[in-house]
C-alpha positions in Angstrom: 41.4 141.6 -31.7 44.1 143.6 -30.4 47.7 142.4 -29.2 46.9 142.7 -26.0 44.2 140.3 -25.8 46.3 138.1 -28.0 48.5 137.3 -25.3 45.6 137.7 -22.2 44.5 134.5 -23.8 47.9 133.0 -24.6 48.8 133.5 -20.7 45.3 132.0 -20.1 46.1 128.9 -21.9 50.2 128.8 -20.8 48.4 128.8 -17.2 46.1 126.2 -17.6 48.5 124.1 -19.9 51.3 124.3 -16.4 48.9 123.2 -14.2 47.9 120.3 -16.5 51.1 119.3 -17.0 52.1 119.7 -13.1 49.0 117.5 -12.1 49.9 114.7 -14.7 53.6 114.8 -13.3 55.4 115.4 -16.3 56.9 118.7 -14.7 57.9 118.2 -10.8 57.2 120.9 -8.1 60.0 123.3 -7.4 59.9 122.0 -3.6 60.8 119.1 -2.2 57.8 116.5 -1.9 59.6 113.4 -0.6 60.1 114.9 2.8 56.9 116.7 4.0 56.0 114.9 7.2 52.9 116.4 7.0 49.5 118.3 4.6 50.9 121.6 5.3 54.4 120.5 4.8 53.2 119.6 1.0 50.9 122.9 0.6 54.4 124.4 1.2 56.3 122.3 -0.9 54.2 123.0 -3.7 52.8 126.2 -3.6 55.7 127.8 -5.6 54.6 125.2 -8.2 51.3 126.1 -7.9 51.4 130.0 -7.8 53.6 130.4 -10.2 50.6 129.2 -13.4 48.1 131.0 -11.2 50.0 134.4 -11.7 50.1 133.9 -15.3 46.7 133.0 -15.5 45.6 136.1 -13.3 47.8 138.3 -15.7 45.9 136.9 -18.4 42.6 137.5 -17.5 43.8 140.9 -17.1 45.5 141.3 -20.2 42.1 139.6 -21.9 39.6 141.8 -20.1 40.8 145.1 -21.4 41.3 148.2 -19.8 39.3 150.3 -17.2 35.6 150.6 -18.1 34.5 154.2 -17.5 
């Protein structure tokens, strides 16, 4: 197994592990929640929070898959 899938499938688990620990509330979303009025007023609140683990889970995935197949 090479380095580079090493980490591919440490960023896998470092994304997964965020958004567990952001949908058990043990880290809070970057925005502020308390004063959305309404849905999309939340979706923006926490899409940084949310975005943020799904790039580093994407990267992984990348990293994990390899290179070009020719």
């Amino acid at each position: 197994m090479t380095p580079r899938k090493i980490i591919g499938y440490a960023l896998i688990a470092l994304g997964f592990l965020l958004i567990i620990l952001l949908g058990y509330g043990v880290i809070e979303p970057f925005g502020d929640v308390s004063e959305a009025r309404d849905m999309g007023g939340v979706l923006t609140a926490i899409a940084p929070s949310l975005l943020i683990p799904l790039a580093i889970f994407i990267v992984g995935v990348a990293l994990a898959r390899g290179g070009r197949r020719r």
